[in-house]
Residue, then its C-alpha position, 0 to 999 in steps of 0.5 A: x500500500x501507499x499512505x498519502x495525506x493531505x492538510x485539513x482542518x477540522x476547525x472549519x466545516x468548509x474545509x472538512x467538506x471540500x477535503x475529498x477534492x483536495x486528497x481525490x488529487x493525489x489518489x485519483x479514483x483509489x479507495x482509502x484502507x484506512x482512516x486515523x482520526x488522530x487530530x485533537x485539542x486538549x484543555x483549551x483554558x477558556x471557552x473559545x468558538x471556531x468559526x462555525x460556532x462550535x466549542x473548539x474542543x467539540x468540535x476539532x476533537x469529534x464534530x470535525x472526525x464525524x463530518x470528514x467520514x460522512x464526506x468519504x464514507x463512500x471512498x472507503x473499501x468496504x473492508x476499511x479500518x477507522x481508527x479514532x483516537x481517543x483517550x483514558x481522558x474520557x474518564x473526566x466526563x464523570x456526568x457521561x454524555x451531556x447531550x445539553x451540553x455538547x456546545x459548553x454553553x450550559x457550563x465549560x471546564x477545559x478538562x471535562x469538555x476534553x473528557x466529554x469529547x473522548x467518550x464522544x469518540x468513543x461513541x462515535x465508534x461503537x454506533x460505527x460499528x452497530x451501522x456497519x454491523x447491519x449495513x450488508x455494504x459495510x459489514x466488512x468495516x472495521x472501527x477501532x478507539x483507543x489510546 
């Protein structure tokens, strides 16, 4: 096999979005055996927004990972292996998943929101492979977390 990569940033939805375009340049029509998401963020101080309105640690550590596979799902081989990285951290959100919080709008500390976004990673997996699991196509797939 081959790796290649190309620049993305997860900060920017825009940029997640037109990701393919940029990568589809240097692999033309190949499918992609594996995806690492392994980009991350930890303890930013402060609640800080990207330009998409998402509390940064939100979404650079999980919102960007969900957006660039739903943008290449279908250039994966249906034997692919996704690997998100995430970390023992998510033993800091002690709350579990604060779905009214996703955002840090209701309440904001530099740890709990990175603990927050590595049990949302670890999530993220296990529904990854209940889909793929019932998906004739994508029963094949792989998802991994780990730290």
């Amino acid at each position: 096999g081959k790796a290649s990569y190309v620049s993305l940033d997860l900060c920017d939805l825009d940029n997640v979005k037109s990701f393919w375009s940029r990568l589809e340049g240097k692999i033309g029509d190949a499918k992609i055996d594996v995806l690492m998401n392994n980009a991350g963020v930890m303890a930013i101080p402060d609640r800080r927004l990207t330009k998409d309105g998402y509390e940064k640690t939100f979404q650079t550590n999980h919102l960007g990972h969900f957006a660039l596979l739903s943008v290449i799902l279908d250039k994966l081989q249906g034997d692919a292996r996704i690997v998100n990285v995430s970390s023992m951290g998510h033993l800091f959100a002690s709350k579990g998943l604060e779905l009214d919080n996703l955002n840090g709008e209701r309440e904001y500390g530099p740890w709990s929101s990175y603990g927050l976004s590595k049990l949302e990673n670890i999530l993220f997996t296990n529904e990854i492979k209940r889909r793929a699991g019932a998906s004739e196509k994508w029963r094949n797939l792989q998802a991994y977390s780990l730290h």
